[in-house]
C-alpha positions in Angstrom: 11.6 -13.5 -21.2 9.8 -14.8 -18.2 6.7 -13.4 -17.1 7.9 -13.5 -13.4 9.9 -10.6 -11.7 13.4 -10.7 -10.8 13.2 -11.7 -6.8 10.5 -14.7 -8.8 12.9 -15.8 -10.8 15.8 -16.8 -8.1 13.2 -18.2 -6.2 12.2 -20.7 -9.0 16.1 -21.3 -9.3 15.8 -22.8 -6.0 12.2 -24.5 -5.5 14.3 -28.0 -3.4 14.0 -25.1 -0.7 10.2 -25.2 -0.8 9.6 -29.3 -1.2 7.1 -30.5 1.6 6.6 -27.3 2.7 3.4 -25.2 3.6 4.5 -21.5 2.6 3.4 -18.3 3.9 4.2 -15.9 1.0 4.5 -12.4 2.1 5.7 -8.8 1.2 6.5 -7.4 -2.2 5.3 -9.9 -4.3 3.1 -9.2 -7.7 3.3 -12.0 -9.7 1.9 -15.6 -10.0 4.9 -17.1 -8.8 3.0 -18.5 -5.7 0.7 -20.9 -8.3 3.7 -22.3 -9.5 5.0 -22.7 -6.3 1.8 -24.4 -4.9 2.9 -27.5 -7.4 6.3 -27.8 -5.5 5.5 -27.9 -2.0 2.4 -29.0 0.4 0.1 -25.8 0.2 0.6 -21.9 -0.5 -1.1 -19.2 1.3 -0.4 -15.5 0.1 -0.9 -13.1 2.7 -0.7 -9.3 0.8 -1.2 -6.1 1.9 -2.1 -4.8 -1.3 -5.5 -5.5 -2.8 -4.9 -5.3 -6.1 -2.5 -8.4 -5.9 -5.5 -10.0 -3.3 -8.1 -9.5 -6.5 -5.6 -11.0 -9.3 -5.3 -14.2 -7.1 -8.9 -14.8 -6.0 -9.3 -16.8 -9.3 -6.2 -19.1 -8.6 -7.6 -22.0 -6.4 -4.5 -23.9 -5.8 -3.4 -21.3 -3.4 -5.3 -19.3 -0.8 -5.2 -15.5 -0.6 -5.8 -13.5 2.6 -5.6 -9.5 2.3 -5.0 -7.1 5.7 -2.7 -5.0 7.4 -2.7 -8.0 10.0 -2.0 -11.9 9.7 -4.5 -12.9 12.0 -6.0 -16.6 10.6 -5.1 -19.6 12.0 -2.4 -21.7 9.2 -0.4 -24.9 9.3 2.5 -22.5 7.5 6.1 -23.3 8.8 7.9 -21.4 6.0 7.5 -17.9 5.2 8.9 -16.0 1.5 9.3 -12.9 2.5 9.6 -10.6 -0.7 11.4 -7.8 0.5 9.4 -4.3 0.8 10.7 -1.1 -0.4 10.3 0.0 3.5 12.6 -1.2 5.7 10.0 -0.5 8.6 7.5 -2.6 6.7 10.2 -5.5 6.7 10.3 -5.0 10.5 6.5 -4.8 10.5 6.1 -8.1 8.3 8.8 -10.0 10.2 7.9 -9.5 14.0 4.3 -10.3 12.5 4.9 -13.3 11.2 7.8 -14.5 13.3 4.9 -14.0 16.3 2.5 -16.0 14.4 4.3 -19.0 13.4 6.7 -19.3 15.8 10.0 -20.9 16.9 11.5 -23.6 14.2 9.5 -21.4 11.2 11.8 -21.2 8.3 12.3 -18.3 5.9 13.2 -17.3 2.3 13.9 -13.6 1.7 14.4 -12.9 -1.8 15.0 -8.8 -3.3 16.1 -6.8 -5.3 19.9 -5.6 -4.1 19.0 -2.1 -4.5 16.0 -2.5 -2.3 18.4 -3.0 0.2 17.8 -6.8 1.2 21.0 -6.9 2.6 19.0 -5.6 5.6 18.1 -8.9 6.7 21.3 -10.0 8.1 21.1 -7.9 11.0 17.3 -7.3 10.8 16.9 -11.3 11.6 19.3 -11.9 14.5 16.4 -11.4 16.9 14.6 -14.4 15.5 17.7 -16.5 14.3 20.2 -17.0 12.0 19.8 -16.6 8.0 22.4 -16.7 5.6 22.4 -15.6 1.6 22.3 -18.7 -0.5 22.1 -17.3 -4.3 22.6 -14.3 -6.1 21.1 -13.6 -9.6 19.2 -10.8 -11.8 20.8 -8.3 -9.0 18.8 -10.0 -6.4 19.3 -12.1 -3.5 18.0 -15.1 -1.8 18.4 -15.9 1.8 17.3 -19.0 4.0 17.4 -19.0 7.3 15.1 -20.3 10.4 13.6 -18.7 13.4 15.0 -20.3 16.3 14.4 -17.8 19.6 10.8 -17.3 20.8 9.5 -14.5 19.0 7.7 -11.4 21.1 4.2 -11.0 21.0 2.9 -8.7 18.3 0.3 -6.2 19.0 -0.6 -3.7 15.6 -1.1 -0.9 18.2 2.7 -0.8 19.1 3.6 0.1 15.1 1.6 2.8 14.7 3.6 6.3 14.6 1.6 9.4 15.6 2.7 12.6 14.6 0.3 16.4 14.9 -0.3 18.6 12.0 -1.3 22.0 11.7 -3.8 23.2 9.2 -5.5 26.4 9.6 -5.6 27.3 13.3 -6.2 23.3 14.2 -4.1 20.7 14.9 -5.0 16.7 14.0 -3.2 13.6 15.3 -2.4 11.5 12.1 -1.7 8.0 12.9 0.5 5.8 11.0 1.6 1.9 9.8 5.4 1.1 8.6 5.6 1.8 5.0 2.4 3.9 3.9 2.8 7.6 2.3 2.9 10.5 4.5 4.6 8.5 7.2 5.6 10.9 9.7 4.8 14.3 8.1 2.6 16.7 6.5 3.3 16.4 2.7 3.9 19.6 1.0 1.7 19.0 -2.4 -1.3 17.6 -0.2 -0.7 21.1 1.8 -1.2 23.1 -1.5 -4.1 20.8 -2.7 -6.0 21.6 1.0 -5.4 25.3 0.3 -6.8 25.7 -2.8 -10.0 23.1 -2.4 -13.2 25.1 -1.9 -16.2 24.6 0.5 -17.2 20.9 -0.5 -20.2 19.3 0.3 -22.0 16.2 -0.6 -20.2 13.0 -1.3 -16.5 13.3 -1.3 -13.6 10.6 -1.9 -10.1 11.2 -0.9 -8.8 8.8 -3.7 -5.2 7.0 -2.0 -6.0 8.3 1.5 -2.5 7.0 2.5 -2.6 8.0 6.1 -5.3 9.4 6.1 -4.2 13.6 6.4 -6.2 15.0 3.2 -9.6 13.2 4.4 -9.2 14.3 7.7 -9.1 17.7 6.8 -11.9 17.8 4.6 -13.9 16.1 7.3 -12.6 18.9 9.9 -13.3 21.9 8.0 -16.3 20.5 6.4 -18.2 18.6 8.8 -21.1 18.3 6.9 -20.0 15.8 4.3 -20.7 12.6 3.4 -16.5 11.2 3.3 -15.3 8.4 2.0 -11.6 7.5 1.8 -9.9 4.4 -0.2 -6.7 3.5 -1.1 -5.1 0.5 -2.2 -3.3 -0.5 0.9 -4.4 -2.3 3.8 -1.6 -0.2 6.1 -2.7 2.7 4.6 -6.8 1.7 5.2 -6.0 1.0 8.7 -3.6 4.4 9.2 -6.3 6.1 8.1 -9.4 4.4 10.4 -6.7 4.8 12.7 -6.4 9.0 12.3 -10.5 9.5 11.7 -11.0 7.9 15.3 -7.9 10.1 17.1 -9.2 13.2 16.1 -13.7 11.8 16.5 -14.0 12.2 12.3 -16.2 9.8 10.6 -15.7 8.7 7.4 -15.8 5.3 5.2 -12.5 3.9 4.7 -12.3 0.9 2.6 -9.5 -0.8 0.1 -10.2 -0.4 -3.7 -7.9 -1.1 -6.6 -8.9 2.2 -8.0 -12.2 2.5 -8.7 -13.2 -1.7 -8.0 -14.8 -0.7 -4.7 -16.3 3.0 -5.3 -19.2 4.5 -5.9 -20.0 6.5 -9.0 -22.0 9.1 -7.8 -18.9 11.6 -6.2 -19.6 15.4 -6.0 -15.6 16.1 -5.6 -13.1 13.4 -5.9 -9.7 15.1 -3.8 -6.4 13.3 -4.4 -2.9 13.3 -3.8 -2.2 10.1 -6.4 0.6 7.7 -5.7 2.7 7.0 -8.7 5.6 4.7 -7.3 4.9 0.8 -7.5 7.3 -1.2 -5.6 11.0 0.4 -6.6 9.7 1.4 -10.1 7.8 4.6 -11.0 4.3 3.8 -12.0 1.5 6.4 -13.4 -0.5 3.9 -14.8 -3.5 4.1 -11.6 -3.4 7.6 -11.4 -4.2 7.8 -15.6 -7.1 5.7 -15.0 -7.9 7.8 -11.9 -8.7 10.5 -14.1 -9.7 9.2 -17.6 -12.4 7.1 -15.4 -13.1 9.9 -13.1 -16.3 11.9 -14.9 -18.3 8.0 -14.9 -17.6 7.9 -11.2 -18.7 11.3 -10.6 -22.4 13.1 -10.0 -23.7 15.5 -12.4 -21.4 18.5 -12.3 -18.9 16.6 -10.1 -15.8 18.0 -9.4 -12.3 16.8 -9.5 -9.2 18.1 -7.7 -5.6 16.9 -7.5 -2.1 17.8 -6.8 0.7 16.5 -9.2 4.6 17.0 -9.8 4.2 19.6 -12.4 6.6 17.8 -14.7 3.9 15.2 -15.1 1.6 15.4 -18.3 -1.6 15.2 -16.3 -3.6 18.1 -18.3 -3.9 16.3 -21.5 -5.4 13.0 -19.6 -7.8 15.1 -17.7 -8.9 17.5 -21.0 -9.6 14.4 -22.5 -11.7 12.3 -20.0 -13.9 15.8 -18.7 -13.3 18.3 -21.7 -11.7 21.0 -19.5 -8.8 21.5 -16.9 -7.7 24.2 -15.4 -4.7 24.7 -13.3 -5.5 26.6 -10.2 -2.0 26.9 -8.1 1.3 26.2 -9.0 4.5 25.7 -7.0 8.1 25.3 -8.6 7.7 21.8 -7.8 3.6 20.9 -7.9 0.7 21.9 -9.3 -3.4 21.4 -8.3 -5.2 20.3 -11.5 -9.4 20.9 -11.0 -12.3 19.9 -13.8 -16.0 19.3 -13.7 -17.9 16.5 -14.9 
């Protein structure tokens, strides 16, 4: 069984593509494929926006990591791997990024999962060039192709989608990047977790701030507190900068792979926890979210947080505070509260 995931492993089926190269590896990727890779061609960089990926590579020095929502350092790369994103618009995102970076005569390997919906590519790419699919294995597909039209200029500003929402007699722009949660409305469990939080005050964390909708809220209707926000994405950390400043909130947004980059003294942690990792359903973050919860909290800390109510959250929480109780409940979600 190899210890590499399926858009890995027809990559490695075809590493004469990489030989003499210097590879910008991009998108989906969340394995140490890039280290192997670094021993085939002429130097690997990984550019990620997730920084749980950024912190499992820092160790590896026979590639170079750089985390963001933007590719902004200078490289010698003149071939990008593009592991396909579950968003199309972050595909779009990654590609007219890149493409503007590197330039004419770049080459490119796309590799995905077919249900992902790689197939994308072959019209996604005709702005830059031609690409054509090369291999087919573990339902994936790889693709080489080669940039060969000047590429527009990129400017981050241009991808950011705005959208108003209305929460109790107020209305607040949110602003946000291709592929981050809450992308282009107001989600209905983070609705239900606003309307049944309390007054808050001291230091609060909106834990997976996505775009930022929840924190800027709690900053709105509680002016007074000391906010932070985090979340695991760099699109999402910049979507969420991006919404304090629209609507003059201040707050401290800042990537952490759960609770790397926190504090530990939290009067109210608020989430709305993400459970999907790439195409697969994940829970593992959110259980440590809440088992670790009470050692990141302040003495009589609080925790709230919305959940599918089919998810077996209770137990987890009962177990880490010694109490939950459930204090609303739709068909569909339910808001879970406890006290350190």
């Amino acid at each position: 069984m190899s210890a590499y995931i399926a858009p890995s492993q027809i990559a490695q089926r075809q590493l004469a593509y990489f030989e003499g190269k210097h590879v910008l590896v991009a998108g989906e990727a969340e394995d140490l494929f890039p280290v192997e890779l670094a021993k085939h061609c002429l130097s690997v960089t990984v550019f990620t926006t997730n920084y749980g990926y950024h912190r499992q590579l820092r160790d590896y020095q026979q590639i170079s990591s750089l985390f963001g929502a933007e590719f902004s350092e200078q490289t010698q790369a003149d071939m990008v791997l593009l592991y396909w994103p579950k968003a199309k618009a972050e595909a779009e995102y990654l590609l007219a990024m890149l493409m503007a970076k590197l330039g004419a005569n770049t080459e490119i390997v796309v590799v995905g999962e077919n249900r992902s919906g790689v197939k994308s590519i072959e019209k996604m790419f005709k702005a830059y060039g031609l690409i054509t699919k090369y291999d087919s294995a573990r339902r994936c597909s790889f693709y080489w192709g080669q940039c060969t039209q000047a590429p527009a200029p990129f400017d981050i500003q241009d991808w950011f989608k705005s959208y108003q929402v209305e929460y109790q007699h107020s209305s607040l722009t949110i602003k946000s990047l291709p592929g981050v949660f809450s992308h282009g409305e107001f989600d209905i469990g983070s609705k239900l977790l606003l309307d049944t939080l309390p007054k808050l005050k001291g230091k609060v964390l909106d834990f997976g701030c996505g775009a930022g909708v929840i924190g800027s809220v709690m900053a709105l209707l509680n002016p007074e507190i000391e906010l932070e926000m985090c979340d695991i994405s760099a699109l999402a950390v910049e979507s969420s900068k991006a919404t304090l400043a629209a609507n003059g909130l201040t707050g401290r947004v800042f990537a952490s792979d759960i609770y790397s980059d926190t504090r530990d003294d939290y009067d109210f942690i608020v989430s709305n926890p993400p459970f999907h990792s790439g195409l697969d359903t994940s829970y593992s973050a959110t259980e440590t979210l809440l088992a670790q919860g009470p050692k990141q909290s302040a003495k009589n800390g609080q925790l709230y947080i919305v959940a599918n109510s089919f998810l077996k959250y209770p137990p987890i929480i009962e177990q880490a505070y010694s109490n939950c109780e459930t204090l609303n409940k739709t068909n569909k979600f339910a808001i879970y509260h406890a006290k350190a």
